[in-house]
N, CA, C and O atoms as CSV, one atom per row, in Angstrom:
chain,resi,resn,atom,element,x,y,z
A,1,UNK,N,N,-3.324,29.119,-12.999
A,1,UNK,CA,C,-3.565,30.183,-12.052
A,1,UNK,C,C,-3.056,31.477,-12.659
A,1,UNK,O,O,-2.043,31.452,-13.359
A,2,UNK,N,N,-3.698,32.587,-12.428
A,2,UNK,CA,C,-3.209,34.233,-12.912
A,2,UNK,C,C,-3.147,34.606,-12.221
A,2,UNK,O,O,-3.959,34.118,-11.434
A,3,UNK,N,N,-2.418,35.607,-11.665
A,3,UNK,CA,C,-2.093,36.863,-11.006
A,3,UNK,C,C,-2.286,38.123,-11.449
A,3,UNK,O,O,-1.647,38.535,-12.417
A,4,UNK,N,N,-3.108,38.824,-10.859
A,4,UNK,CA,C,-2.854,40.561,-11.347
A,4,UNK,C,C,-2.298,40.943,-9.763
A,4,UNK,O,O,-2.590,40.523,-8.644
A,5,UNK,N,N,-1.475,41.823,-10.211
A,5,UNK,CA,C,-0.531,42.896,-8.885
A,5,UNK,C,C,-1.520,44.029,-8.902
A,5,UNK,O,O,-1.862,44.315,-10.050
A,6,UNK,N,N,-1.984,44.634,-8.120
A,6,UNK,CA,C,-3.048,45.802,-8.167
A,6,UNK,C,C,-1.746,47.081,-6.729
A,6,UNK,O,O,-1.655,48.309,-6.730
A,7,UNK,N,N,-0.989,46.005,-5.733
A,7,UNK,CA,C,-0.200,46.900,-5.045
A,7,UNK,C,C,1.375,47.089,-4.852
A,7,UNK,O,O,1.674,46.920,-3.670
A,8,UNK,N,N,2.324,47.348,-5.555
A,8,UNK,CA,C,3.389,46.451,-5.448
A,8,UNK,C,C,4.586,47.994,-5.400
A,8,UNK,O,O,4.327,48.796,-6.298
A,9,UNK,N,N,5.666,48.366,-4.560
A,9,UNK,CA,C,6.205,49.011,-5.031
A,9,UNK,C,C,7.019,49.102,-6.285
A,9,UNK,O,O,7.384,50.178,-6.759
A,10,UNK,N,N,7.267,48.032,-6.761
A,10,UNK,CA,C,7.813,48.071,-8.371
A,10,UNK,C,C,7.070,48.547,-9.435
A,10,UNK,O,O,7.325,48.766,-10.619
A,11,UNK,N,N,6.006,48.666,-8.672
A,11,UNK,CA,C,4.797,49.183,-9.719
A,11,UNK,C,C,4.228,50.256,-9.513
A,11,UNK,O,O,4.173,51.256,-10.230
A,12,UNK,N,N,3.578,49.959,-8.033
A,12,UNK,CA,C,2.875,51.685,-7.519
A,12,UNK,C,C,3.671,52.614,-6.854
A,12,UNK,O,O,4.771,52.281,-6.413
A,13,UNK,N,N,3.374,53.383,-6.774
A,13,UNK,CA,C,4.025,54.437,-5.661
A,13,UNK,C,C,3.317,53.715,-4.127
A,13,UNK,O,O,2.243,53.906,-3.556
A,14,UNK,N,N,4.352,52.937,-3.867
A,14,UNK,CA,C,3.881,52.193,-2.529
A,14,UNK,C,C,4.738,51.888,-1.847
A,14,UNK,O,O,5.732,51.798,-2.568
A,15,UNK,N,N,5.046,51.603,-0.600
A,15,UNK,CA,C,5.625,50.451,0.204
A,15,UNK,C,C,5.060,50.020,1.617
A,15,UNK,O,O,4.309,50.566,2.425
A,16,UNK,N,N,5.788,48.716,1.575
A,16,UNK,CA,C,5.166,48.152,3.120
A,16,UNK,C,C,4.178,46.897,2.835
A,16,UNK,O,O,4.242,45.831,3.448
A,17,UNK,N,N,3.460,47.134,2.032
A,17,UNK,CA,C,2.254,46.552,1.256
A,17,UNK,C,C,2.623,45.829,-0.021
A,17,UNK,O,O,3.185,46.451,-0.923
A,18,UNK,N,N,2.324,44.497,-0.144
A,18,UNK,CA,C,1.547,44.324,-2.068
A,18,UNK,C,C,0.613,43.548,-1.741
A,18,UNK,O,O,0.614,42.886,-0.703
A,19,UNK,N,N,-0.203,43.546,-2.515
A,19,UNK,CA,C,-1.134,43.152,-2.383
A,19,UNK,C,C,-1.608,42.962,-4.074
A,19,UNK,O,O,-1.110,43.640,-4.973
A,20,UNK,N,N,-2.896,41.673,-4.340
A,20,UNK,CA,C,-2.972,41.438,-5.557
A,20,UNK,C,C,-4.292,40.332,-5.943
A,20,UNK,O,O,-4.606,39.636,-4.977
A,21,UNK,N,N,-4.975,40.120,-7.020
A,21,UNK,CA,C,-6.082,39.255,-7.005
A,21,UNK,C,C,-5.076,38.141,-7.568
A,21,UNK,O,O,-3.893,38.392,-7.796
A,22,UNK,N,N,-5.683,36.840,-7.776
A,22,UNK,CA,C,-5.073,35.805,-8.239
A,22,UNK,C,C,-6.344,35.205,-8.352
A,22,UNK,O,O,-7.345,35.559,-7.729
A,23,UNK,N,N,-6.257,34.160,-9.279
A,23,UNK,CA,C,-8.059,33.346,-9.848
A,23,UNK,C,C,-7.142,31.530,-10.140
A,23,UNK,O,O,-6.039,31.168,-10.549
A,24,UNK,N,N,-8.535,30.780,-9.584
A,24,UNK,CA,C,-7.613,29.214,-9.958
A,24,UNK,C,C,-8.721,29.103,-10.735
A,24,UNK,O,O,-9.747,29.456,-10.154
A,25,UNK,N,N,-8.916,28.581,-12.309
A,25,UNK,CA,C,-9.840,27.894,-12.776
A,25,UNK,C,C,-10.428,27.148,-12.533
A,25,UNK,O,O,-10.133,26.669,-11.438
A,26,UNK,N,N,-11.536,26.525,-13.193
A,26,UNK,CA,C,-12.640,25.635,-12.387
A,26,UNK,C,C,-11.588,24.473,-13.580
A,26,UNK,O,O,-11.089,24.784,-14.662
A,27,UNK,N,N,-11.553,23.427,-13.020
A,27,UNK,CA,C,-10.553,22.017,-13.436
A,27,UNK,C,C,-9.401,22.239,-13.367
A,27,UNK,O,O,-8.630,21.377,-13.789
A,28,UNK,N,N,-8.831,23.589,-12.759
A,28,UNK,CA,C,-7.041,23.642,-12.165
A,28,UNK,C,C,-7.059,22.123,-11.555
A,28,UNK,O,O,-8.011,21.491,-11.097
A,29,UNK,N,N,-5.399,21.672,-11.732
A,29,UNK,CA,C,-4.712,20.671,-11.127
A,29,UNK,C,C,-4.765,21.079,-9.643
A,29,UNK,O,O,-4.550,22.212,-9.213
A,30,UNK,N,N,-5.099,19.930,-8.887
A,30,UNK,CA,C,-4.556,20.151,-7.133
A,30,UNK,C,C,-3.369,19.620,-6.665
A,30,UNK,O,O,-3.277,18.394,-6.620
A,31,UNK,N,N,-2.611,20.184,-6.374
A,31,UNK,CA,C,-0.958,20.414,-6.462
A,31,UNK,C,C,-1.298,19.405,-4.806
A,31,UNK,O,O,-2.020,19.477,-3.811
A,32,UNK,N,N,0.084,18.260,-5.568
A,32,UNK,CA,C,0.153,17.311,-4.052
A,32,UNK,C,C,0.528,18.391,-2.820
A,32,UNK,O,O,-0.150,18.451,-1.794
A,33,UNK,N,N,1.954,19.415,-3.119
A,33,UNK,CA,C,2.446,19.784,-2.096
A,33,UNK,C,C,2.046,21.433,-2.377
A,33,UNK,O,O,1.808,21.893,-3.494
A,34,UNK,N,N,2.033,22.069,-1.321
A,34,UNK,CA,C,2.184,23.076,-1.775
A,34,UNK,C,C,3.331,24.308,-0.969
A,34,UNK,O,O,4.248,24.030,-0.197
A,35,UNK,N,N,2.960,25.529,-1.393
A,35,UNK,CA,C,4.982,26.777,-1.599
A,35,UNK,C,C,4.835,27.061,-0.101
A,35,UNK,O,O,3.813,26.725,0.497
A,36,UNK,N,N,5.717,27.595,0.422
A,36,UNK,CA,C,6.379,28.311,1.095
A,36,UNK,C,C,6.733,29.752,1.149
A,36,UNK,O,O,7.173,30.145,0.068
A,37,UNK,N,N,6.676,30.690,2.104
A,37,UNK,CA,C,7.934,31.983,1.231
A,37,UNK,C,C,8.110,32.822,2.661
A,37,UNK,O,O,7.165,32.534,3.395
A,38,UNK,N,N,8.924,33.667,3.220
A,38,UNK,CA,C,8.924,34.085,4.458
A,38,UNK,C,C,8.681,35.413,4.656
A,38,UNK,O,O,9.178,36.361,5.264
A,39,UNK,N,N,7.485,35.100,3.737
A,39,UNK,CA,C,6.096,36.249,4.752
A,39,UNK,C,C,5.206,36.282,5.028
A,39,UNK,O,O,4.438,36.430,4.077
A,40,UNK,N,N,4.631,36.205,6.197
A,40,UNK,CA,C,3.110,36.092,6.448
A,40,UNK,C,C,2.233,36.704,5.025
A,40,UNK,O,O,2.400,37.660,4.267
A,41,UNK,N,N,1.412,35.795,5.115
A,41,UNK,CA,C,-0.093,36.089,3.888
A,41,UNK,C,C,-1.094,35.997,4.223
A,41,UNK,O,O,-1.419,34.984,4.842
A,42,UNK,N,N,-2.178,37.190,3.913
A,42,UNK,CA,C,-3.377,37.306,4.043
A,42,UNK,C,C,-4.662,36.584,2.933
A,42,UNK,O,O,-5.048,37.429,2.125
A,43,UNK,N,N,-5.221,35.476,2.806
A,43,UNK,CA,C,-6.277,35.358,1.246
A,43,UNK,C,C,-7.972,35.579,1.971
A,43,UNK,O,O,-8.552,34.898,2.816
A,44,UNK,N,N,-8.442,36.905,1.175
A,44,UNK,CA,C,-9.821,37.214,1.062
A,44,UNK,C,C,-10.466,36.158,0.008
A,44,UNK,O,O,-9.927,36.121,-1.098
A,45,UNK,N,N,-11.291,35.514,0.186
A,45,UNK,CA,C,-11.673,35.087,-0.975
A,45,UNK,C,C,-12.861,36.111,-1.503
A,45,UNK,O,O,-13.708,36.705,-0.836
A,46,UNK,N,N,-12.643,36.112,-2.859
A,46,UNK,CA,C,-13.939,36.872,-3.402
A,46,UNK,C,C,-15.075,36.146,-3.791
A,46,UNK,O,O,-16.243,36.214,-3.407
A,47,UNK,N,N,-14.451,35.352,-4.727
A,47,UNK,CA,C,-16.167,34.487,-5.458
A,47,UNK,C,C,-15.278,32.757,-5.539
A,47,UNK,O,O,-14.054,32.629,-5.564
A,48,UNK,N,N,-15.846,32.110,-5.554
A,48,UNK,CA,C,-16.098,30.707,-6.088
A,48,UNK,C,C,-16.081,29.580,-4.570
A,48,UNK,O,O,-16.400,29.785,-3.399
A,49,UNK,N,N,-15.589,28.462,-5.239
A,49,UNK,CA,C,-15.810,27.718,-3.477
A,49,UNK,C,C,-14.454,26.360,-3.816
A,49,UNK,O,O,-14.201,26.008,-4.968
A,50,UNK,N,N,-13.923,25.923,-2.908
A,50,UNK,CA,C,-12.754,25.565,-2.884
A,50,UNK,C,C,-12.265,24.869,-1.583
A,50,UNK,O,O,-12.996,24.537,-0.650
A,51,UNK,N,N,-10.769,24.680,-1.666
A,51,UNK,CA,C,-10.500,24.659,-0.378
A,51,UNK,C,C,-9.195,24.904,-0.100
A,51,UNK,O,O,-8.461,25.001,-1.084
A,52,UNK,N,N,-8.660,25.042,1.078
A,52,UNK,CA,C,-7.167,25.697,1.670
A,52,UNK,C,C,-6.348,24.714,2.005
A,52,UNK,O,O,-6.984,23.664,2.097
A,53,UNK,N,N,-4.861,24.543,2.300
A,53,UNK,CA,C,-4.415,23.785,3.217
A,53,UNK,C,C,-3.274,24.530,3.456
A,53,UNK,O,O,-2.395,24.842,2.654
A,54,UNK,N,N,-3.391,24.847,4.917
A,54,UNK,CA,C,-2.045,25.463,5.340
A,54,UNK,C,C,-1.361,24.463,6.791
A,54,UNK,O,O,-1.825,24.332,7.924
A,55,UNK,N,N,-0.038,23.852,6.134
A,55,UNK,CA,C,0.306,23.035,7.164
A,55,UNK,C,C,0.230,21.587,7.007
A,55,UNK,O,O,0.940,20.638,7.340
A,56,UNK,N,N,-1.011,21.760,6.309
A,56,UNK,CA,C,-1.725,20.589,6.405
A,56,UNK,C,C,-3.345,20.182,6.976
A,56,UNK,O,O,-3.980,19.133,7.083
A,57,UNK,N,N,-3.536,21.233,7.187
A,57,UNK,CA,C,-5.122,21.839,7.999
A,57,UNK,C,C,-5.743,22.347,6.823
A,57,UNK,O,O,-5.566,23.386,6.187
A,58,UNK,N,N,-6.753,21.074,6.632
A,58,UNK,CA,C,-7.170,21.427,5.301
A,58,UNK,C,C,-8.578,22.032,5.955
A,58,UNK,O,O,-8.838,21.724,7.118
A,59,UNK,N,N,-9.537,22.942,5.170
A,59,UNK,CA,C,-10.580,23.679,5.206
A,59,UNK,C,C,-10.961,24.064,4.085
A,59,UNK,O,O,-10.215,24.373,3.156
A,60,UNK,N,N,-12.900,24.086,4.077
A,60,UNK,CA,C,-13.285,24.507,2.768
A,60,UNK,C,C,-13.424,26.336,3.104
A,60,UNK,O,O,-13.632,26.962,4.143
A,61,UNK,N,N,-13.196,26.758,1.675
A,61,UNK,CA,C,-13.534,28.085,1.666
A,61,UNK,C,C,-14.261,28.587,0.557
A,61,UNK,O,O,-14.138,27.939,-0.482
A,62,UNK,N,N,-15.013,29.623,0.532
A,62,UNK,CA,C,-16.110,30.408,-0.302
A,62,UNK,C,C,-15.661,31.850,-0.073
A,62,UNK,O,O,-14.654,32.199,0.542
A,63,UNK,N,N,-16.833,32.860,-0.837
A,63,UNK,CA,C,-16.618,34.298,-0.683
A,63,UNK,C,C,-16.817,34.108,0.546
A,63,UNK,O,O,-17.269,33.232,1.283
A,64,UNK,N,N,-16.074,35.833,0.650
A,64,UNK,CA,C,-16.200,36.018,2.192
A,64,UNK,C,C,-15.244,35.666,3.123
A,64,UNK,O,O,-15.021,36.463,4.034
A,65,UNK,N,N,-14.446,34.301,3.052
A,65,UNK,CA,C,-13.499,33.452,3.785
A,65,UNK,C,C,-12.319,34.222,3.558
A,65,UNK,O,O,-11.877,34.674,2.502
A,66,UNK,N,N,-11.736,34.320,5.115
A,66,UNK,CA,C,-10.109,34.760,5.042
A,66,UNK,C,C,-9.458,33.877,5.897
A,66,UNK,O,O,-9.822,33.331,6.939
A,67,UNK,N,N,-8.421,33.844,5.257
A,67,UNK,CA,C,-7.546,32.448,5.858
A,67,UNK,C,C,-5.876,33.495,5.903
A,67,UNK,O,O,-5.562,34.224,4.962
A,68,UNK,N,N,-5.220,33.375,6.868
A,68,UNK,CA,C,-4.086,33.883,7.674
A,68,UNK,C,C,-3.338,32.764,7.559
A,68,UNK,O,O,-3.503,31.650,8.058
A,69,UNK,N,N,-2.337,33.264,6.713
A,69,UNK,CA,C,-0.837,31.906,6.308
A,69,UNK,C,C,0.297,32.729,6.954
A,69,UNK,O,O,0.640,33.830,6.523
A,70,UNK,N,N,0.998,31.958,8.294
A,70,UNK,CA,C,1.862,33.004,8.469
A,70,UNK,C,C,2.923,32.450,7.642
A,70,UNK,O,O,2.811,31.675,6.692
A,71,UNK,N,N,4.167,33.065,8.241
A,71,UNK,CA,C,5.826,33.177,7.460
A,71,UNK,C,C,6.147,31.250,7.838
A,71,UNK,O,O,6.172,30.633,8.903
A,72,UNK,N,N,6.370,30.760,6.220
A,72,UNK,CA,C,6.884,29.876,6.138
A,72,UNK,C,C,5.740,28.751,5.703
A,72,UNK,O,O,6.060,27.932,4.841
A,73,UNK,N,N,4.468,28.701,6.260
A,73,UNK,CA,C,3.517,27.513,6.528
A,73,UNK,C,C,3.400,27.123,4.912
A,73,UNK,O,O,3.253,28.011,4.073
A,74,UNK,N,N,3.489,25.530,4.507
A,74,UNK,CA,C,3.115,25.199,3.154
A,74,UNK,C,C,2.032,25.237,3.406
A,74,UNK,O,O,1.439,24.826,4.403
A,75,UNK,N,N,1.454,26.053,1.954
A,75,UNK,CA,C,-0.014,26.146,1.971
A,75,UNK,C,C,-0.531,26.137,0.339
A,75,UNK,O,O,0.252,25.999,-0.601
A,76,UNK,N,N,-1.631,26.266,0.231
A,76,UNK,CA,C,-2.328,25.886,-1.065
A,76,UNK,C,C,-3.697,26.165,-1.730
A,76,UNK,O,O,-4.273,25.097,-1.936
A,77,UNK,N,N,-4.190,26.901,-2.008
A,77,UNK,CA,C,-5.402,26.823,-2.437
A,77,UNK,C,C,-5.924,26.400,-3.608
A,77,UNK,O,O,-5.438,26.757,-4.681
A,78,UNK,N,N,-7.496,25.187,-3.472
A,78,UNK,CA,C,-7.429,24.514,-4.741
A,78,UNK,C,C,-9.113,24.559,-4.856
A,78,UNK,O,O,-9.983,24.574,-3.985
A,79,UNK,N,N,-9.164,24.573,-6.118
A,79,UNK,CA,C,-11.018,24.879,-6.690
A,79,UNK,C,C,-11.433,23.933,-7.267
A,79,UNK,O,O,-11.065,23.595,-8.392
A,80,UNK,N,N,-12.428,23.247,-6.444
A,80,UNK,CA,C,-13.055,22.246,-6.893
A,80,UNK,C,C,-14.895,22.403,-6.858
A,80,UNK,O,O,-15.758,21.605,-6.493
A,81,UNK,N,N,-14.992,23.969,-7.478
A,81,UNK,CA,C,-15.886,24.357,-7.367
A,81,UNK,C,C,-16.386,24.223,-8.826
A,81,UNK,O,O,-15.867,23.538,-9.708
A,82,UNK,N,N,-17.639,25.108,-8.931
A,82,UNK,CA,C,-18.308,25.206,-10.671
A,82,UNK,C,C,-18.249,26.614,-10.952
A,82,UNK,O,O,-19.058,27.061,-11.765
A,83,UNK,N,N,-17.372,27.423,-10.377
A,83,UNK,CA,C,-16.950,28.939,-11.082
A,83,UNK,C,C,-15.608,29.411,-10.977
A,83,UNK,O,O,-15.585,29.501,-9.749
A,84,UNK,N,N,-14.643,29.724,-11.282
A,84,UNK,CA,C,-13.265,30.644,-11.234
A,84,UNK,C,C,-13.425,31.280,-9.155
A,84,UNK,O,O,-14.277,31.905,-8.522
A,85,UNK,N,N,-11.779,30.507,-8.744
A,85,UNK,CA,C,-11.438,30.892,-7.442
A,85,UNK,C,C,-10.657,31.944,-7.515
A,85,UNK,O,O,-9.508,32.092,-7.932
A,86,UNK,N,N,-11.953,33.138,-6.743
A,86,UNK,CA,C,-10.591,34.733,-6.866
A,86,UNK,C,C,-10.637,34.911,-5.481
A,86,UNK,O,O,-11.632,35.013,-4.763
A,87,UNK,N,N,-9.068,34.947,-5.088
A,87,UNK,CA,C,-9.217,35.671,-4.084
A,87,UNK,C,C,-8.085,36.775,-4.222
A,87,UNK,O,O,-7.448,37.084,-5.229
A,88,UNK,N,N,-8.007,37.306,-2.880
A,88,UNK,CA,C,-7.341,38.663,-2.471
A,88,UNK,C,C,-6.003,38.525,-2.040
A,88,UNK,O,O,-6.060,37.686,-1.141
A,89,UNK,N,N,-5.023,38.826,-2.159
A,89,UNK,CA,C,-3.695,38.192,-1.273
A,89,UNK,C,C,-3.232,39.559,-0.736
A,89,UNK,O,O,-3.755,40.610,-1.104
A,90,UNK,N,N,-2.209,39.492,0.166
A,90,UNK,CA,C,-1.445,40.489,1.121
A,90,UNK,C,C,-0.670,39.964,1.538
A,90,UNK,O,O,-0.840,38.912,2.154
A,91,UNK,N,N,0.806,40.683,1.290
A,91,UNK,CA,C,1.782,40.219,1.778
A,91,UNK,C,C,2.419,41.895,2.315
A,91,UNK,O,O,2.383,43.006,1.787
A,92,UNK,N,N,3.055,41.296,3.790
A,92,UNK,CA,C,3.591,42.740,4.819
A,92,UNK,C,C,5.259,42.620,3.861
A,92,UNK,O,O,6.259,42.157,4.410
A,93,UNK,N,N,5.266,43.072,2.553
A,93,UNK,CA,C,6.300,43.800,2.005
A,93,UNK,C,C,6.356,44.950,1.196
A,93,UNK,O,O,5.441,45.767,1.296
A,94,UNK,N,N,7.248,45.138,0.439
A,94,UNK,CA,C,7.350,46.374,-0.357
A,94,UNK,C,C,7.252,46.182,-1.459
A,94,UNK,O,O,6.710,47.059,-2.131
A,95,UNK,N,N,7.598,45.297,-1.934
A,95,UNK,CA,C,7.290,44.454,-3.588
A,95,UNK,C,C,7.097,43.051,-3.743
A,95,UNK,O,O,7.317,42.250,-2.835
A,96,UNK,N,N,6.676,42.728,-4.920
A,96,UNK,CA,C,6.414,41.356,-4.458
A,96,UNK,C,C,7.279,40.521,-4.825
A,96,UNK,O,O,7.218,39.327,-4.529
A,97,UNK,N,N,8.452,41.195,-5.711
A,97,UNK,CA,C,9.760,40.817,-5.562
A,97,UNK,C,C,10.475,40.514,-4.359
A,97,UNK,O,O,11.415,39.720,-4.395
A,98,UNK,N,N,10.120,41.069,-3.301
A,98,UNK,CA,C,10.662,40.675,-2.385
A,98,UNK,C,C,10.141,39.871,-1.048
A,98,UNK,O,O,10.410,40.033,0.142
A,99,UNK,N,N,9.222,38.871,-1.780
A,99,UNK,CA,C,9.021,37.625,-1.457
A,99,UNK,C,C,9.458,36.605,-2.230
A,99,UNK,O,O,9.146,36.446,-3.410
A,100,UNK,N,N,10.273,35.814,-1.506
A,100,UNK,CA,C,11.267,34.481,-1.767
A,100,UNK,C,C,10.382,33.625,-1.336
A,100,UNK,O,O,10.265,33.467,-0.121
A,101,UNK,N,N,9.604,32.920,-2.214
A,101,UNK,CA,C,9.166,31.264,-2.586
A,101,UNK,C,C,10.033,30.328,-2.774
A,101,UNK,O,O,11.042,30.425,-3.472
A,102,UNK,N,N,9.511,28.939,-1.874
A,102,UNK,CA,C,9.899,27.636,-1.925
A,102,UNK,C,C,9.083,26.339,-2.258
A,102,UNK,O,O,7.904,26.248,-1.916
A,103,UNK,N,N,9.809,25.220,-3.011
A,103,UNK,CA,C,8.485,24.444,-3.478
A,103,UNK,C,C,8.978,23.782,-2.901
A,103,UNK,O,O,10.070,23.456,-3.365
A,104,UNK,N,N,8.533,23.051,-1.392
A,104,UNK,CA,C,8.845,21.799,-1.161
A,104,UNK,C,C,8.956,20.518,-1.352
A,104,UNK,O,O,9.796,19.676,-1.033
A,105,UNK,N,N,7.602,20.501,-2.140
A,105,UNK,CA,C,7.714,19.117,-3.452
A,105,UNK,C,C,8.315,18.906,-4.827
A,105,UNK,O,O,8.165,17.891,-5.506
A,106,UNK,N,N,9.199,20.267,-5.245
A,106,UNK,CA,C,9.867,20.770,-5.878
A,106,UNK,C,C,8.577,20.394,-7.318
A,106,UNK,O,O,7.628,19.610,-7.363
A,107,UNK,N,N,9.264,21.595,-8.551
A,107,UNK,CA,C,8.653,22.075,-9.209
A,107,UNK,C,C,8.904,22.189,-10.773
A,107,UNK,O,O,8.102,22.794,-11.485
């Protein structure tokens, strides 16, 4: 998985906001468990097709799909599609340093 930061106050002249694309390859591993962190998250998906699990409420997703992870829910997104999974993320902070991740299935 990659990350680009496109909003982050450590980076932009920003706060309140980060926000960032992230892409899962097409044959990424599907992680038994998945993170944690205590801030609500927003994922736009942009292109490919896949699926979510937040909680445990699994759902397929494609472009277009937004899925609402609030503060705390293990969640996951995994591509078991035939192109690169990009989506959009948002997190209600100021950097993205200052979101604290947890691996519950440890890591």
């Amino acid at each position: 998985m990659q990350w680009w930061t496109l909003v982050s106050g450590d980076c932009t002249a920003s706060n309140q906001l980060t926000a960032g694309i992230a892409e899962i390859p097409v044959g990424a591993d599907i992680p038994e468990r998945g993170h944690t962190h205590d801030a609500a998250e927003i994922y736009y998906f942009i292109s490919g097709a896949g699926f979510m699990s937040v909680d445990g409420e699994v759902a397929r997703v494609s472009a277009g799909d937004t899925v609402f992870i609030p503060e705390g829910a293990e969640h996951f997104a995994a591509n078991d599609g035939s192109e690169p999974l990009r989506l959009f993320y948002v997190f209600a902070r100021d950097t993205f340093s200052d979101v604290h991740y947890e691996f519950p299935g440890g890591m």
